[in-house]
Backbone as CSV, one residue per row, in Angstrom:
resi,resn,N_x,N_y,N_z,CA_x,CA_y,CA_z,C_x,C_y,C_z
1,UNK,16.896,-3.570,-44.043,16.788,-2.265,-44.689,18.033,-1.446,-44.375
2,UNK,18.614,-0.858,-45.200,20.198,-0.178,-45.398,19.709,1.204,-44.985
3,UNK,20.332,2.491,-44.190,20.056,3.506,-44.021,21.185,4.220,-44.776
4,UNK,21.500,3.479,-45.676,22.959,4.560,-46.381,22.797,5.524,-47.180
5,UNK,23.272,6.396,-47.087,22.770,7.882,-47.632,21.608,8.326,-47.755
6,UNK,21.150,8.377,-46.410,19.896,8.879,-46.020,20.090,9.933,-45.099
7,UNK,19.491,11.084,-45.368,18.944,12.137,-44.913,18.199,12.293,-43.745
8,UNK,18.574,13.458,-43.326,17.802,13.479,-41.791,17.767,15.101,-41.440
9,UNK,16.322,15.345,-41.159,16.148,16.907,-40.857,15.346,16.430,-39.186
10,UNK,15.306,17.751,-38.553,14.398,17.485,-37.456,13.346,18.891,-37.746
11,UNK,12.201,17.811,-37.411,10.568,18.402,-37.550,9.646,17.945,-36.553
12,UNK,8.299,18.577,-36.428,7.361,18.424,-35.249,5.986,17.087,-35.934
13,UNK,5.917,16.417,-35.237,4.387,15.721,-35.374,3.724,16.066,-35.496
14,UNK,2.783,16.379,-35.943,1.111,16.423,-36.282,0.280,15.668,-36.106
15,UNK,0.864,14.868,-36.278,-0.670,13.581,-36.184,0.228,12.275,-36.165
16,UNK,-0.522,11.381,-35.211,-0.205,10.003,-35.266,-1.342,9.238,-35.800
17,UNK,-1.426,7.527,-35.815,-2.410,6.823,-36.656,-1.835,5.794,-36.444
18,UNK,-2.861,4.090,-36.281,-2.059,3.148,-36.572,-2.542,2.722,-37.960
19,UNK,-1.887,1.929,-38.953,-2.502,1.642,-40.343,-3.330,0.369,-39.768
20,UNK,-3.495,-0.185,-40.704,-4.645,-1.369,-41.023,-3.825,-2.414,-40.212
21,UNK,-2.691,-2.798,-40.589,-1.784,-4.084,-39.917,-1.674,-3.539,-38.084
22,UNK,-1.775,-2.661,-37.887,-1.407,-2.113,-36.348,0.050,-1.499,-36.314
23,UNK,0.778,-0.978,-37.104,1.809,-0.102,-37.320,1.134,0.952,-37.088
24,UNK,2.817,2.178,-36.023,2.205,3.496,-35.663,2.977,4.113,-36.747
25,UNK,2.193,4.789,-37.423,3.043,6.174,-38.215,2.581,7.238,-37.080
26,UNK,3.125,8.009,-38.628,3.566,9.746,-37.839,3.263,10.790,-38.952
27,UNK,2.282,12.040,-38.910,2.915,12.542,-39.781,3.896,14.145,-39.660
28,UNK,4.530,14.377,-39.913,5.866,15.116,-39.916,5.128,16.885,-40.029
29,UNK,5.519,17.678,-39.752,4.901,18.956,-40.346,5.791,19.120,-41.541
30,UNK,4.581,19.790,-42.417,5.219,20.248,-44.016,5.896,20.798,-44.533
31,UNK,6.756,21.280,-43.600,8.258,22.206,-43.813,9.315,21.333,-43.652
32,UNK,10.750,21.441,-44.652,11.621,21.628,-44.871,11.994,20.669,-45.927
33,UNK,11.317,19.564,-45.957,11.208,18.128,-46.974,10.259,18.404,-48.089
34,UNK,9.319,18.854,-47.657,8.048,18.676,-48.642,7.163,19.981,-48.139
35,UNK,6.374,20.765,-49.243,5.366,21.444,-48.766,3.821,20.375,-48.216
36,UNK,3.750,19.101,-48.386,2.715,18.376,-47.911,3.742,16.905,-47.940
37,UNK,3.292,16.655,-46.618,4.086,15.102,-46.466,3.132,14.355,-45.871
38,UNK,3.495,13.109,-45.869,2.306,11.792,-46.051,2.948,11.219,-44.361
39,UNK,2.036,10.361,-43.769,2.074,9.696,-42.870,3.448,9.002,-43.133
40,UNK,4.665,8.435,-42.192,5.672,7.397,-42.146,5.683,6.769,-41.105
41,UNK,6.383,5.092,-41.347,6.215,4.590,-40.456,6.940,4.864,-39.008
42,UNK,6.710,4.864,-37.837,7.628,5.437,-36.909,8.836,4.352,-36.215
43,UNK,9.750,4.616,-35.741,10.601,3.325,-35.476,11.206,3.728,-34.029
44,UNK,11.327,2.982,-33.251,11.792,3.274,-31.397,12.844,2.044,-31.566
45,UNK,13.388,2.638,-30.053,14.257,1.672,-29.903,13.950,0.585,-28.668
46,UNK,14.837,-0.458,-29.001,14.296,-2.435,-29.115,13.553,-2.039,-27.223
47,UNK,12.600,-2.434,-27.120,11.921,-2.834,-26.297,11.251,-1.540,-25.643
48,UNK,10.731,-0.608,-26.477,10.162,0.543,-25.882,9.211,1.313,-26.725
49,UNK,8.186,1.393,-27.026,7.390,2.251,-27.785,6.518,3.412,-26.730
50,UNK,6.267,4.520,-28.038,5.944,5.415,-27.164,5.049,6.403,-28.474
51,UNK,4.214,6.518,-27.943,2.832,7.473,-29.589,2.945,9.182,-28.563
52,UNK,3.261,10.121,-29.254,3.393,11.358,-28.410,2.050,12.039,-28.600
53,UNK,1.486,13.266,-27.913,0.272,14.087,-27.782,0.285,14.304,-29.213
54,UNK,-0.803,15.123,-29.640,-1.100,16.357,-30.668,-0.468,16.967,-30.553
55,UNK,-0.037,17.970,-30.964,0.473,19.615,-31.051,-0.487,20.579,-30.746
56,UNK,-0.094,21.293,-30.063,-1.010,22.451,-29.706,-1.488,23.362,-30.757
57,UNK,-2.625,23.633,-31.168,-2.941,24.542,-32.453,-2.983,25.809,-32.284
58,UNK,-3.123,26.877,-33.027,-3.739,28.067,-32.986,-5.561,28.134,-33.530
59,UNK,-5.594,29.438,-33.785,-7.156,29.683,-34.033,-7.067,29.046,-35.588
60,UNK,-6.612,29.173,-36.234,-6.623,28.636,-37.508,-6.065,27.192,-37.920
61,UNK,-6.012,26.428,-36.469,-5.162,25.056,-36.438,-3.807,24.584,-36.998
62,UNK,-3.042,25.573,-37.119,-1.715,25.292,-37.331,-1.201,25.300,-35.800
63,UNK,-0.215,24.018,-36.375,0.496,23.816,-35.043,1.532,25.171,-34.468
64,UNK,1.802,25.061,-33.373,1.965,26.408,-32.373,3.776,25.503,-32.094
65,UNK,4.297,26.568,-32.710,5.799,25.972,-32.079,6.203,25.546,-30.736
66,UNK,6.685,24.868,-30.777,6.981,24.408,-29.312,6.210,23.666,-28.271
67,UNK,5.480,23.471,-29.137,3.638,22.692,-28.584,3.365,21.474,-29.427
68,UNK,4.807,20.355,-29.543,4.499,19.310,-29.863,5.716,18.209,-29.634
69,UNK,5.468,17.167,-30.425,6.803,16.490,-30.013,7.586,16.482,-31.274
70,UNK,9.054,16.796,-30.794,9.710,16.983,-31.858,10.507,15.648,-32.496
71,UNK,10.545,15.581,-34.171,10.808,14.380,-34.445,11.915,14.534,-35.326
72,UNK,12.890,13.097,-35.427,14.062,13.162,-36.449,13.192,12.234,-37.944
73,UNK,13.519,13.466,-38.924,12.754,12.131,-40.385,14.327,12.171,-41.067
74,UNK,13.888,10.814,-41.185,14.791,10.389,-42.103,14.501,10.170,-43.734
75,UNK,15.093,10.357,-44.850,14.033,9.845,-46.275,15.736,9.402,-46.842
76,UNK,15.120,8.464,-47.200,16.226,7.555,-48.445,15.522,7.464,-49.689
77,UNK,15.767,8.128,-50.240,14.985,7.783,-52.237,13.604,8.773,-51.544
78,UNK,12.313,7.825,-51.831,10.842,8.209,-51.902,10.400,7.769,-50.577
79,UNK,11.223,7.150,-49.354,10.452,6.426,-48.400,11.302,7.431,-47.162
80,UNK,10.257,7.940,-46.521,10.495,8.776,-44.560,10.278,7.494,-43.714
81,UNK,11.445,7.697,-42.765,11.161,7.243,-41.362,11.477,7.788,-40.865
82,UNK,10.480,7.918,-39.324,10.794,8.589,-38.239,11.098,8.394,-36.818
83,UNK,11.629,9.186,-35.808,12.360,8.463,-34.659,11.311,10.080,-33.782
84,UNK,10.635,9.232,-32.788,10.560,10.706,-31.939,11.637,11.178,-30.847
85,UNK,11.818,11.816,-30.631,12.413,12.491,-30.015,11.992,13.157,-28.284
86,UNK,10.735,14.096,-28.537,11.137,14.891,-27.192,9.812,15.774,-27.331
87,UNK,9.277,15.802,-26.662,8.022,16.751,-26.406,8.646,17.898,-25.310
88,UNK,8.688,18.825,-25.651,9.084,20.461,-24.232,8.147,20.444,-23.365
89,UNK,6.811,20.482,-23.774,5.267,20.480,-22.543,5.641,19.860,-21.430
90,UNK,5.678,18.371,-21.417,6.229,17.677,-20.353,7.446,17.625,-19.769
91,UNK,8.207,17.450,-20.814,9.585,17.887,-20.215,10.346,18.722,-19.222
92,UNK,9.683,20.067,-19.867,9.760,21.347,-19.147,9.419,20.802,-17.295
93,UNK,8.114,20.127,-16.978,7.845,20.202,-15.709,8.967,18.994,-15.306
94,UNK,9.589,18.064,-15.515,10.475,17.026,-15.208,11.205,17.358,-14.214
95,UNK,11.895,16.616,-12.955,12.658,16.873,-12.246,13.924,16.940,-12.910
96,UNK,15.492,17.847,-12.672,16.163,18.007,-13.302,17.191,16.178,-13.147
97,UNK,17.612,16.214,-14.072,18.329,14.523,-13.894,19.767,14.885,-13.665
98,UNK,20.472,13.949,-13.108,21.892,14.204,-12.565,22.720,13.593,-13.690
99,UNK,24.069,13.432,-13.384,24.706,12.806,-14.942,24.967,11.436,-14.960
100,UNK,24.774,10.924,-15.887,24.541,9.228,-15.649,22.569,8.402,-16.144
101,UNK,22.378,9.725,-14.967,20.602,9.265,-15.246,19.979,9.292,-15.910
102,UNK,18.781,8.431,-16.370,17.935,8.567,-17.048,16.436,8.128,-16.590
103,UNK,15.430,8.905,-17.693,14.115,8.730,-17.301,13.394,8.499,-18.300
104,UNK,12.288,7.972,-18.007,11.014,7.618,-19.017,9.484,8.391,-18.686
105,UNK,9.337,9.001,-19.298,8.254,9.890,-18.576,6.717,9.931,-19.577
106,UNK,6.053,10.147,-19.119,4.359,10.174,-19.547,3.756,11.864,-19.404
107,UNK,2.538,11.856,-20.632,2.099,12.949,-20.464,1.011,13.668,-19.279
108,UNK,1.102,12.901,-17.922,-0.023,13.270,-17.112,1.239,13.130,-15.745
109,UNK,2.021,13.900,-15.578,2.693,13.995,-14.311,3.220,13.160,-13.447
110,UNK,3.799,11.941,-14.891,4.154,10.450,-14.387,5.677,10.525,-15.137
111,UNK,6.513,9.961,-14.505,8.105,9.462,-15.130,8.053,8.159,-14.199
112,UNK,9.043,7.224,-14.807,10.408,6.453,-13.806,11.523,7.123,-14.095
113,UNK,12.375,7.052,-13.040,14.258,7.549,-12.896,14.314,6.573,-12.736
114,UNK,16.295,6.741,-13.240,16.867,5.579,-12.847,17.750,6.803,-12.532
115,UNK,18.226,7.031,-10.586,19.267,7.823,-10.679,20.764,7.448,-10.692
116,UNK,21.672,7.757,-10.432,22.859,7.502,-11.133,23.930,6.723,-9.112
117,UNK,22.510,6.757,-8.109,22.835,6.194,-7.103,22.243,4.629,-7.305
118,UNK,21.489,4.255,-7.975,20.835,2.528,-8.100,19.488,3.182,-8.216
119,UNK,19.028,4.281,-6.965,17.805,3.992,-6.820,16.712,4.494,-8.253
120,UNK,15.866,3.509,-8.392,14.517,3.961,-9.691,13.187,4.207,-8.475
121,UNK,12.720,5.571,-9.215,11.227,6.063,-8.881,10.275,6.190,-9.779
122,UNK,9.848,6.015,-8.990,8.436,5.857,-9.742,7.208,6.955,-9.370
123,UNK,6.776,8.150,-10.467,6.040,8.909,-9.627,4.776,9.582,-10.433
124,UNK,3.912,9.907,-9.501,2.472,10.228,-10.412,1.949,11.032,-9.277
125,UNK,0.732,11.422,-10.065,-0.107,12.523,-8.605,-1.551,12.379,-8.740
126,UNK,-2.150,12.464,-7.495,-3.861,12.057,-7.473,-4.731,12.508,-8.476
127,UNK,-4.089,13.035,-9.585,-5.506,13.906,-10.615,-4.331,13.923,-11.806
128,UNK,-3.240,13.565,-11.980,-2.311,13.580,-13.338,-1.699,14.701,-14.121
129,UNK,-2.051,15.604,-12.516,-0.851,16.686,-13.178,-0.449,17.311,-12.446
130,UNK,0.997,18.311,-12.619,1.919,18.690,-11.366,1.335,19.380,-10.215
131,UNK,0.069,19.607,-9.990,-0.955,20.265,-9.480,-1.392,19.334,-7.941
132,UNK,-1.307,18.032,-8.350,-1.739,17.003,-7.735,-1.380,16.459,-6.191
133,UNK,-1.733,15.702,-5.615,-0.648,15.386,-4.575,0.233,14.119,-5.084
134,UNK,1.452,14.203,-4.613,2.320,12.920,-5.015,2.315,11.907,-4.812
135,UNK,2.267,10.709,-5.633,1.805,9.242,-5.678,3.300,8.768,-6.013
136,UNK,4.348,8.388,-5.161,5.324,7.830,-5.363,5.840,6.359,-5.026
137,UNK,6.493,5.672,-5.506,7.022,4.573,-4.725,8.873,4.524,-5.434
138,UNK,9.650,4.477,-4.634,11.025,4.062,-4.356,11.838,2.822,-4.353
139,UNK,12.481,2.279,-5.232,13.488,1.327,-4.666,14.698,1.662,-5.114
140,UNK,15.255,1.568,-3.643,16.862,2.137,-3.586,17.427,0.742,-2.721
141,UNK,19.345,1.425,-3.218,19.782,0.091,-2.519,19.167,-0.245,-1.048
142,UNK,18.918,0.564,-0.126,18.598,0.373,1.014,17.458,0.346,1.743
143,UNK,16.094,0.197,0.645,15.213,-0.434,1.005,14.006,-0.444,-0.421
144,UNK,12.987,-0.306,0.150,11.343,0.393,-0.676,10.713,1.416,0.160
145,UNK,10.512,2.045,-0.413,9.414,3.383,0.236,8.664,3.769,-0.886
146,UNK,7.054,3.969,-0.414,6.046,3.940,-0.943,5.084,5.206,-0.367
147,UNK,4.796,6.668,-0.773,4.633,7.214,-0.201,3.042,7.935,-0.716
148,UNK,2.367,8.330,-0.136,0.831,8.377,-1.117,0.000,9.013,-0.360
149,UNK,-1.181,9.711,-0.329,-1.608,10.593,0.297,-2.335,9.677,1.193
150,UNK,-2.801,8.614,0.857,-3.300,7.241,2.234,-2.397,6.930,3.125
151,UNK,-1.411,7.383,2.982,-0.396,6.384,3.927,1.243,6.626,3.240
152,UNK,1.803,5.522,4.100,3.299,5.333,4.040,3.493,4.040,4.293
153,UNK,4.381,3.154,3.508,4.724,2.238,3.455,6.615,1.917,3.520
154,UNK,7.262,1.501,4.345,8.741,1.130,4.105,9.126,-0.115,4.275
155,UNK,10.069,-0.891,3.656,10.965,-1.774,4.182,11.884,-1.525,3.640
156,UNK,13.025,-2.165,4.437,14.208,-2.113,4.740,15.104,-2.858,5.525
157,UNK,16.120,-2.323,5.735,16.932,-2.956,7.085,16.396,-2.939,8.108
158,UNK,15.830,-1.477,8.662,14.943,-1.444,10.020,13.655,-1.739,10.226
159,UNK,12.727,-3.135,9.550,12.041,-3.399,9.319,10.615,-3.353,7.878
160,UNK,9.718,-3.718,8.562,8.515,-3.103,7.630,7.920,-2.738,8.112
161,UNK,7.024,-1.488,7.815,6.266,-0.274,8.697,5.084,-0.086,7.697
162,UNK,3.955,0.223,7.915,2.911,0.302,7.012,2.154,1.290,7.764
163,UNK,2.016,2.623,7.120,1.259,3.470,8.263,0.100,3.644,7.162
164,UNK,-1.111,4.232,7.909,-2.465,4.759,7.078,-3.052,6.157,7.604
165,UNK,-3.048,7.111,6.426,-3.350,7.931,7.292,-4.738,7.944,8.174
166,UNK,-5.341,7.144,8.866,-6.239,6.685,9.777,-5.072,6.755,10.917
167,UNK,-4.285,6.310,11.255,-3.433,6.294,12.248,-3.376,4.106,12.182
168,UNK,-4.041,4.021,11.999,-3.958,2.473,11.988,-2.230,2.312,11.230
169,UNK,-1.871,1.425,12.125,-0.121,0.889,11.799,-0.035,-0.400,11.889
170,UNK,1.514,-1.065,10.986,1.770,-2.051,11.554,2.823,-2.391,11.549
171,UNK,4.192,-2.552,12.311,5.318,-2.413,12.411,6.136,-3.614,12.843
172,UNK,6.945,-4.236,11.640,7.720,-5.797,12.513,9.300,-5.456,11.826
173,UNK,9.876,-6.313,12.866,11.330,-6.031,12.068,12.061,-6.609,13.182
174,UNK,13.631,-6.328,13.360,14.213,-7.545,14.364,14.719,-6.644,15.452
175,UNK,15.039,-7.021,16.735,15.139,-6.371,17.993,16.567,-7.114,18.270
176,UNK,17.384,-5.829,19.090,18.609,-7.026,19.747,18.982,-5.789,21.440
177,UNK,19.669,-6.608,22.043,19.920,-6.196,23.148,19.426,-5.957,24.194
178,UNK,18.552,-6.707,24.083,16.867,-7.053,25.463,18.232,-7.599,26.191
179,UNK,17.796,-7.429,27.896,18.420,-8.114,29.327,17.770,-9.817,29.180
180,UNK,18.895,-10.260,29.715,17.985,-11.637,30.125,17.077,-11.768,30.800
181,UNK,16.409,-12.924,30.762,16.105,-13.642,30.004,15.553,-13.619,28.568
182,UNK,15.210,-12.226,27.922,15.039,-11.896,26.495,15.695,-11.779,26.192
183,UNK,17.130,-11.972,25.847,18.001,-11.677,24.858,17.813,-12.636,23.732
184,UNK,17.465,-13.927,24.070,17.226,-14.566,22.889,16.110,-14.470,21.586
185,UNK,15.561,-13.031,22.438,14.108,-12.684,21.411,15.197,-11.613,20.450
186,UNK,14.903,-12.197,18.595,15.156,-11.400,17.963,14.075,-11.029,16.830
187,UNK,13.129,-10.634,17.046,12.001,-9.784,16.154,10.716,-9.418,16.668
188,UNK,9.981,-8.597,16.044,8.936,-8.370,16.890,7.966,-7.815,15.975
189,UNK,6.568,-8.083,16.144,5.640,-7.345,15.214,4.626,-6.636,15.979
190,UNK,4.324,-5.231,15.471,3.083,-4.701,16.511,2.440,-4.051,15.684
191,UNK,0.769,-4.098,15.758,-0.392,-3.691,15.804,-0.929,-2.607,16.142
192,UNK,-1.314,-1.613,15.689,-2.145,-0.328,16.180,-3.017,-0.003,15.315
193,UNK,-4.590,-0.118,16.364,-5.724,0.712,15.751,-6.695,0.786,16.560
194,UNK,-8.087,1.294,16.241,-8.760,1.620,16.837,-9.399,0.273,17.502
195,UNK,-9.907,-0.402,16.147,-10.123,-1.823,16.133,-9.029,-3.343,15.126
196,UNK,-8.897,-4.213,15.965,-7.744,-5.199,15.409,-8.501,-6.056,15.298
197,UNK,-8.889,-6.734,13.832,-9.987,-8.259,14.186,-8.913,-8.964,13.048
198,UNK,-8.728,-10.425,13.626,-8.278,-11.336,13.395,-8.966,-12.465,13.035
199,UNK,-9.068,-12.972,12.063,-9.814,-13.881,11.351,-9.259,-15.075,11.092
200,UNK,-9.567,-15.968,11.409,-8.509,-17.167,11.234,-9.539,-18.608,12.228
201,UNK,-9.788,-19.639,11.242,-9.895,-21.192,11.923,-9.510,-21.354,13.473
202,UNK,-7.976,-20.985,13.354,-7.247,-21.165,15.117,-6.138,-20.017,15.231
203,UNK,-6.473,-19.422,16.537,-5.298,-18.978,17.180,-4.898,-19.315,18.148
204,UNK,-3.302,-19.010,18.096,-3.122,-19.479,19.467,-1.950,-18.488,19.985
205,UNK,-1.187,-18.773,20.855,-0.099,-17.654,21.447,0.937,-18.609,21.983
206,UNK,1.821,-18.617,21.763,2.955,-19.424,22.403,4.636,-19.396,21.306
207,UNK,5.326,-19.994,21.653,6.518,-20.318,20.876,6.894,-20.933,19.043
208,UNK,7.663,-20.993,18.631,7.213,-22.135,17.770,7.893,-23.614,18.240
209,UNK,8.610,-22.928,18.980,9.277,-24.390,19.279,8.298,-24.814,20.963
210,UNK,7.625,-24.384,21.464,7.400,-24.713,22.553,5.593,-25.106,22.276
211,UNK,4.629,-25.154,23.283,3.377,-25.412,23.247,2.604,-24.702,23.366
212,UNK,1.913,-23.997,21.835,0.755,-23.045,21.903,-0.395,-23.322,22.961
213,UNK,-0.607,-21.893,23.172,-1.999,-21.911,24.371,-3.349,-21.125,22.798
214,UNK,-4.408,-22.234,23.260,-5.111,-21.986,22.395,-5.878,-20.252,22.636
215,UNK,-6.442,-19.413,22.239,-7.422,-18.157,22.170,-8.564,-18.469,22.442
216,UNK,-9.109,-18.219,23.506,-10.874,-18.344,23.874,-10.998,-16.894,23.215
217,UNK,-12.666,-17.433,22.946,-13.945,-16.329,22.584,-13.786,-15.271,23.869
218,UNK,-13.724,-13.788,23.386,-13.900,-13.409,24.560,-14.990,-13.692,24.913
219,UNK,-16.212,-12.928,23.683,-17.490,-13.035,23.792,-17.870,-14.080,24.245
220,UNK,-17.573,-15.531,24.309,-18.292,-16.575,24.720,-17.908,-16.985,25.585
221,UNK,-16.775,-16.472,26.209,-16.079,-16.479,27.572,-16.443,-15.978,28.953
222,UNK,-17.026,-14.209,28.047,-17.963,-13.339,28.439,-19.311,-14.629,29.926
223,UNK,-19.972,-14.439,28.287,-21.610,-15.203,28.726,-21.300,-16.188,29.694
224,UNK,-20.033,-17.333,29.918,-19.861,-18.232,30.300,-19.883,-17.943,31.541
225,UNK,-18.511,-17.056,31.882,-18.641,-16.205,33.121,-20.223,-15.183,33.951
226,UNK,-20.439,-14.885,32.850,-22.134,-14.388,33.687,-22.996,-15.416,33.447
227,UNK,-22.761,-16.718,33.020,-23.804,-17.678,33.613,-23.702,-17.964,34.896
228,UNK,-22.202,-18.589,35.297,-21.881,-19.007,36.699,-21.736,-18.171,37.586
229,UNK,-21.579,-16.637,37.641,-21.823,-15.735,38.071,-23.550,-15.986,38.696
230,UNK,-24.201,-16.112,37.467,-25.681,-16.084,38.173,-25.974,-17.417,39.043
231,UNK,-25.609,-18.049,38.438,-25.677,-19.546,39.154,-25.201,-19.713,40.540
232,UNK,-24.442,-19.193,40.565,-22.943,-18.869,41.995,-24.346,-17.616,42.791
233,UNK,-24.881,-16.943,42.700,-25.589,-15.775,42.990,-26.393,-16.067,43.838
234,UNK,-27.752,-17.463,43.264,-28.594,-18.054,43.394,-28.398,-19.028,44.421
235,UNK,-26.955,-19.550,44.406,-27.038,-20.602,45.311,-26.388,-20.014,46.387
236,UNK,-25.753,-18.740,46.258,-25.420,-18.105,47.623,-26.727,-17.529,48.722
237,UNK,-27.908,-16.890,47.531,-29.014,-16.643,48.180,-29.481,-18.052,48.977
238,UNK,-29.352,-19.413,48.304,-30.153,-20.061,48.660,-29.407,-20.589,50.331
239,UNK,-28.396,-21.032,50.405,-27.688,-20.706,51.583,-27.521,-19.560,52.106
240,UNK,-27.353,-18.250,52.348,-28.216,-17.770,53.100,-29.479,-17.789,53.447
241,UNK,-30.542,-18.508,53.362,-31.299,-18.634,53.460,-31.417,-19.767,54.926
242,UNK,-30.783,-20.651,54.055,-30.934,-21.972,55.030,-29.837,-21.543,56.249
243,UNK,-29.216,-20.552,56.000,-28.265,-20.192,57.273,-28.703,-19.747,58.215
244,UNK,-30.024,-19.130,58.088,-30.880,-18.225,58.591,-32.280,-19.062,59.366
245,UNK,-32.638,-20.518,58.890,-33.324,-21.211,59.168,-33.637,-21.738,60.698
246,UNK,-34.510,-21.748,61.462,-34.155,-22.165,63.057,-34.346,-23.553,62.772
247,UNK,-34.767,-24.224,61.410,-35.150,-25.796,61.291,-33.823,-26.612,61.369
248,UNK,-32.936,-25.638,61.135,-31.199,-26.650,61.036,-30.579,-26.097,62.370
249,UNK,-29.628,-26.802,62.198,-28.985,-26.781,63.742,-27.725,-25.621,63.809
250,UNK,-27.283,-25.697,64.602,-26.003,-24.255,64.932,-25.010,-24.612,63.769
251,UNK,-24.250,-25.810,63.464,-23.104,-25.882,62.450,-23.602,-25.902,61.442
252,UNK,-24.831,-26.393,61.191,-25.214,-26.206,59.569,-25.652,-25.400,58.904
253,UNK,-26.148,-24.227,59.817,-26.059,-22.957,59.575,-25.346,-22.112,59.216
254,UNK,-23.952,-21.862,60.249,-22.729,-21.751,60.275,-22.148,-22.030,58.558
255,UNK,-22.613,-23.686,58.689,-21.684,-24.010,57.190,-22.164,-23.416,56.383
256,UNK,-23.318,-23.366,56.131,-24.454,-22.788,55.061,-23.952,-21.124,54.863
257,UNK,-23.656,-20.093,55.995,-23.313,-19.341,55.849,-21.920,-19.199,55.416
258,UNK,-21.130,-19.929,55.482,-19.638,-19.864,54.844,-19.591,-20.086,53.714
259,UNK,-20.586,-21.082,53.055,-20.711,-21.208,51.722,-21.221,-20.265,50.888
260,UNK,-22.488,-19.642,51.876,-23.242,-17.845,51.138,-21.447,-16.847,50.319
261,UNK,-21.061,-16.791,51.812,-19.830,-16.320,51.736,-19.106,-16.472,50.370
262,UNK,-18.531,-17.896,50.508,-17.034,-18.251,49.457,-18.126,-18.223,47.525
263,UNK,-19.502,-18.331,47.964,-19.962,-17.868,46.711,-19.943,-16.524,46.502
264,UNK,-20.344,-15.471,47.326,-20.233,-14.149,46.796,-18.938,-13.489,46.563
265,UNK,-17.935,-14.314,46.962,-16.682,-14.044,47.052,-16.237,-14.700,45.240
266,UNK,-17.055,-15.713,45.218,-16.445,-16.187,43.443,-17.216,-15.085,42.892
267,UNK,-18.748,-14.740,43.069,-18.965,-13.983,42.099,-18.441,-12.326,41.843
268,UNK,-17.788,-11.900,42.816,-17.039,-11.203,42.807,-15.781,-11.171,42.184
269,UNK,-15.242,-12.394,42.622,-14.384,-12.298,41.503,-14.426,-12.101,40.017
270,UNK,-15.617,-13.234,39.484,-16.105,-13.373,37.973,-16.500,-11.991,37.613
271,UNK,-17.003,-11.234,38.535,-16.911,-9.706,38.280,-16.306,-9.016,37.406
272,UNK,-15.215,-9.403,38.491,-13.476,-8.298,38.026,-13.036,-9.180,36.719
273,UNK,-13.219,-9.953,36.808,-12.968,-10.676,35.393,-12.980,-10.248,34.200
274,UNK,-14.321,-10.340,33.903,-15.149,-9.738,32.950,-14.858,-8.169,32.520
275,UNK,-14.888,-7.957,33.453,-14.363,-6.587,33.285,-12.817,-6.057,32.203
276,UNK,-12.074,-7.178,32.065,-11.041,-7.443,31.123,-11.782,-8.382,29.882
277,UNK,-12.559,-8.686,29.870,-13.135,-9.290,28.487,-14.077,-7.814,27.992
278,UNK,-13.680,-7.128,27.350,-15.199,-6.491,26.457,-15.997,-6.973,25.716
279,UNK,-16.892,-6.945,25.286,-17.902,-7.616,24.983,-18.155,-7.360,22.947
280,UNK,-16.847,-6.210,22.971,-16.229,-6.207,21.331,-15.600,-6.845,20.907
281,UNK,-14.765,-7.645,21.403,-13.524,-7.956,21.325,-13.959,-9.418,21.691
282,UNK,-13.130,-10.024,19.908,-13.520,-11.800,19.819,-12.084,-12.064,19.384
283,UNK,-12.381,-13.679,19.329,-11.060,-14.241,19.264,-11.116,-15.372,18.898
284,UNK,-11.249,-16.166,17.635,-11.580,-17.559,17.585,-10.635,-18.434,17.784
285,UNK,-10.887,-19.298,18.595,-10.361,-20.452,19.114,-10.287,-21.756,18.408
C-alpha cells in the first residue's frame, strides 16, 4: 500500500473496536476531516501494539479535551489510517526521561525505561496508581535490584542478597583476604531467620573435594541420648545398691561404687549434651 499524497491531520480517539477478523480500529473525533467519521484501521510500529483508554466525557458525553489519546489520521482518496500517538493523563504522571531515553508505559502506574546509562526499569505500584507503593525491578550494567514492599532482592558483583520484610535473609557471594589457614576460602553463603528447615533426602557438611560428615536427626539424636541417659541412671542406681550390700566383699563394693560413679558422670554428661540439640530443630540424615 503506497502512502503518496496522503494527508495527515492530528485528532483524539473516541472509541476503539476489534472488527470480525481481529483487527484494531479507531475511531477519530469528527472534527477537521469529516463532520462524522467511521472507524479506521489502526497501524503501530513492527513489533509493538498498543489499544489506548476512552476519552474522558462531559455531562453530555462529548469528549473533554485533553482527556484522551491523541492520534495522527492519515486519508488517501476515501480510505483513513491511523497511528496513535500519546495520551497526556498518563503521561503527565511519567518520570521525566533524559536525552537518548526512552519508555513504554501503561495506563495503571506502570512504564519500562530504557535510560540512556544501559540500565531498563521496570515499575508498577501495589493498587495501579501513583498513589501506590512501588513495585520495581532494575537491570543495570552493574547488577539486578528488585525492590517491593515484601522485601529486597540484589545481585551483583557483591553478591546475592534476598531480604524479606520478616527480617528472614539470605546472603552468598565471594570473600577474600581471610588469615591462614582460610585464605583459600573464596565464598560464603548465610542464613537468617527465626526458623531455617532444610528439606532434602541427605545432608551433609564437609568439602567438595574432601569427605562429607553425614547430619544426624537432632530429634532422634535427642531420644537416643535420653534413652541411655535412663539406662546409664538405672544401672548406676543398681550399683549403688550392690555397693552398699554387706553380702559382697570390700573391693566389690568399692568397684560397684566407682561404676555408680563413672555412670552418673556419663549421664551428666548426656545432660549437657542435649542441651545443644533442641527438640525443634531436625536435620535429615
Amino acid at each position: 500500500m503506497a502512502f503518496v499524497g496522503m494527508r495527515f491531520e492530528l485528532g483524539s480517539c473516541v472509541m476503539t473496536e476489534f472488527d470480525e477478523d481481529g483487527f484494531l480500529k479507531a475511531q477519530p473525533e469528527g472534527l477537521g476531516l469529516d463532520a462524522r467519521v467511521a472507524s479506521s484501521y489502526a497501524h503501530h510500529p513492527y513489533g509493538f501494539i498498543s489499544r489506548p483508554l476512552d476519552p474522558g466525557v462531559d455531562a453530555d458525553g462529548k469528549a473533554i479535551q485533553g482527556q484522551g489519546c491523541t492520534i495522527l489520521i492519515g486519508k488517501i482518496g476515501d480510505e483513513r489510517h491511523i497511528w496513535f500517538c500519546g495520551d497526556p493523563r498518563p503521561i503527565e504522571l511519567l518520570p521525566v526521561i533524559g536525552k537518548g531515553e526512552s519508555m513504554m508505559y501503561g495506563p495503571a502506574a506502570n512504564f519500562a525505561r530504557c535510560k540512556a546509562d544501559g540500565t531498563v526499569t521496570m515499575f508498577t505500584t501495589t493498587d495501579g496508581t501513583y498513589d501506590g507503593q512501588s513495585v520495581y525491578c532494575e537491570v543495570a550494567p552493574d547488577g539486578v535490584t528488585a525492590l517491593t514492599p515484601w522485601g529486597k532482592l540484589q545481585l551483583g558483583a557483591n553478591g546475592f542478597h534476598v531480604l524479606h520484610a520478616s527480617g528472614a535473609r539470605m546472603d552468598l557471594g565471594a570473600i577474600a583476604g581471610l588469615p591462614a589457614p582460610l585464605d583459600s576460602l573464596g565464598s560464603y553463603v548465610k542464613l537468617a531467620a527465626d526458623i531455617v528447615q532444610i528439606e532434602a533426602a541427605a545432608l551433609s557438611l564437609g568439602s567438595a573435594s574432601g569427605l562429607p560428615d553425614p547430619l544426624a536427626k537432632a530429634t532422634a539424636t535427642l531420644a537416643g541420648f535420653s534413652a541411655i541417659a535412663t539406662a546409664f541412671t538405672a544401672e548406676a542406681s543398681a550399683f549403688t545398691a550392690l555397693a552398699g550390700s554387706p553380702a559382697l566383699s570390700a573391693p566389690i563394693q568399692t568397684a560397684c561404687g566407682a561404676a555408680a560413679t563413672a555412670l552418673g558422670a556419663a549421664v551428666s554428661a548426656l545432660g549437657a549434651l542435649t542441651t545443644t540439640l533442641p527438640a525443634s530443630s531436625t536435620a535429615a540424615s
